[in-house]
C-alpha positions in Angstrom: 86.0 50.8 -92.9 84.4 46.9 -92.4 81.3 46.3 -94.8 78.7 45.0 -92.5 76.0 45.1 -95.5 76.0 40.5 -95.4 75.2 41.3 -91.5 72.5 43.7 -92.2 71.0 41.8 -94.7 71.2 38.6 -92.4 69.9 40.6 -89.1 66.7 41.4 -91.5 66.8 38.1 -93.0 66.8 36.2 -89.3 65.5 39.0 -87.0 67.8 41.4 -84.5 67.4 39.0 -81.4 69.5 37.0 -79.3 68.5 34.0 -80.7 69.2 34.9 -84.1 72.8 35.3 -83.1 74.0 31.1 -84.1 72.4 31.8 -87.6 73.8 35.6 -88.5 77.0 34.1 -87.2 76.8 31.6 -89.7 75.9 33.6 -92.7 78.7 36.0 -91.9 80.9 33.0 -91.8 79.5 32.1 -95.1 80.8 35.3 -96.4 83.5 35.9 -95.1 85.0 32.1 -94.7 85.7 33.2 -90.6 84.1 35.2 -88.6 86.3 38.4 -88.2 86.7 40.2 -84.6 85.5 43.6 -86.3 82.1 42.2 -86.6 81.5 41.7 -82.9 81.2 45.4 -81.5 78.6 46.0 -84.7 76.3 42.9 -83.7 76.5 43.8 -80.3 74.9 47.0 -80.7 72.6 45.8 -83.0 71.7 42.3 -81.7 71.3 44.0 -77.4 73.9 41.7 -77.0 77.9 41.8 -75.3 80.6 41.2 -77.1 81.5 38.7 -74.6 78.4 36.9 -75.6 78.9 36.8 -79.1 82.4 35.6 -78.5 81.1 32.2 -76.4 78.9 31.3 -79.2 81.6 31.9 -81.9 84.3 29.4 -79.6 82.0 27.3 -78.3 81.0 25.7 -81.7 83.8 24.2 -83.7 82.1 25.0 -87.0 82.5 28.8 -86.2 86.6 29.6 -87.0 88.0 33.0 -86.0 91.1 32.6 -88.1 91.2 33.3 -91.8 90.6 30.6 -93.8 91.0 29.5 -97.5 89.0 29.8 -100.5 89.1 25.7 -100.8 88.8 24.3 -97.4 90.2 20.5 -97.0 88.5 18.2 -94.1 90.3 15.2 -93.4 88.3 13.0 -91.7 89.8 11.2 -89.0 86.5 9.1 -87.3 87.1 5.3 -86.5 86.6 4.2 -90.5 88.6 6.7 -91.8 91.5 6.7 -89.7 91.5 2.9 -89.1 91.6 2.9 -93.1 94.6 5.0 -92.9 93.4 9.0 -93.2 96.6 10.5 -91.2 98.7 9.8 -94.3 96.7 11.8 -96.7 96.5 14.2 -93.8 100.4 14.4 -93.9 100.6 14.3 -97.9 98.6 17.3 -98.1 100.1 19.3 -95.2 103.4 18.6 -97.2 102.3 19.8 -100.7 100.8 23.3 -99.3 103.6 23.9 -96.4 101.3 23.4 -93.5 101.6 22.0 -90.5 99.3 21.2 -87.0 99.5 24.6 -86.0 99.5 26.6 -89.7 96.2 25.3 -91.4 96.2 28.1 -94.0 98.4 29.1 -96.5 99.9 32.2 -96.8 98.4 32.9 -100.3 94.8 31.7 -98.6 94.2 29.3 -101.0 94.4 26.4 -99.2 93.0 25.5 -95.4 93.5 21.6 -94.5 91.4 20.7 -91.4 90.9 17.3 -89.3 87.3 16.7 -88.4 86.2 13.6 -86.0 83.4 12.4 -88.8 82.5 13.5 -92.4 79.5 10.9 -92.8 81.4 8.7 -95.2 82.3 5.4 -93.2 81.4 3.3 -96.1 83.5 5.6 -98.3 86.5 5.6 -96.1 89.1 7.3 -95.8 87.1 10.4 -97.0 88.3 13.8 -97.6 85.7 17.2 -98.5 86.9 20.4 -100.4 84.4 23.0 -99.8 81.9 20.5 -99.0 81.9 18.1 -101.6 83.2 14.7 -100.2 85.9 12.8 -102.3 85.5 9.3 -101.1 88.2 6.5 -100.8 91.0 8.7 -101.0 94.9 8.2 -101.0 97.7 10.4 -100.5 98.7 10.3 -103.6 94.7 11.0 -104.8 94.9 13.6 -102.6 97.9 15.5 -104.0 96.4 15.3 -108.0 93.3 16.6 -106.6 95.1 20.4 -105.1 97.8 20.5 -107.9 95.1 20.3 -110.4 93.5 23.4 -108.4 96.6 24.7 -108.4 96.8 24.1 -112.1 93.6 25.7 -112.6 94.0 28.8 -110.9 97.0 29.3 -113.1 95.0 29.1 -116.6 
């Protein structure tokens, strides 16, 4: 049985309407780092909504993901400052140390998602990476690597 007590708490929080639908979405993806299909029927009924609906909103924004994700999330920026200042190569460093590829973003352990995004904010920092958020600025492959072996490292202890 799926624990919807994050969407209760949300629908209370933001109100059991359509137009609360973007921001419950994006506490459940808080919670559960993608927004899993089981969720979809149970705000449906609760929200007066179709499923259908709910699934437009969750593909039509890119910030939404309905695939597993990791507990640290990697975003590779690849804007016009990042990639001109060579981005793809720590892109390709890190897909190489974790196993992944264009089409397999997540490890199998679900540690580890790597992600391109078109602009992290950073141009004067560039090439810029973020791990959960926090942006690492003028970053290298080889940068890159230290940074998830010494999570790697960490997890271990």
């Amino acid at each position: 049985m799926f624990d919807y007590t994050i969407l209760d708490k949300a629908i209370e929080k933001f109100g059991n309407e359509e137009k609360s639908l973007i921001a419950i979405l994006q506490e459940a993806q808080e919670h559960y780092r993608y927004l899993p299909k089981e969720i979809f029927p149970y705000l449906a009924g609760k929200l007066g909504v179709s499923e259908a609906r709910i699934y437009g909103v969750a593909t039509f924004y890119e910030n939404f993901s309905l695939e597993r994700k990791g507990e640290y999330i990697i975003k590779v920026c690849d804007g016009t400052a990042c990639h001109v200042r060579h981005s793809i190569p720590i892109l390709e460093a890190l897909r190489k140390e974790l196993g992944l590829s264009e089409e397999k973003k997540t490890t199998d352990d679900l540690m580890f998602t790597v992600e391109t995004v078109a602009c992290l904010g950073a141009c004067s920092s560039a090439p810029a990476i973020t791990l959960n958020n926090e942006i690492y600025p003028t970053m290298t492959p080889e940068k890159a690597v230290e940074l998830v072996r010494s999570i790697k490292e960490s997890i271990k202890k």
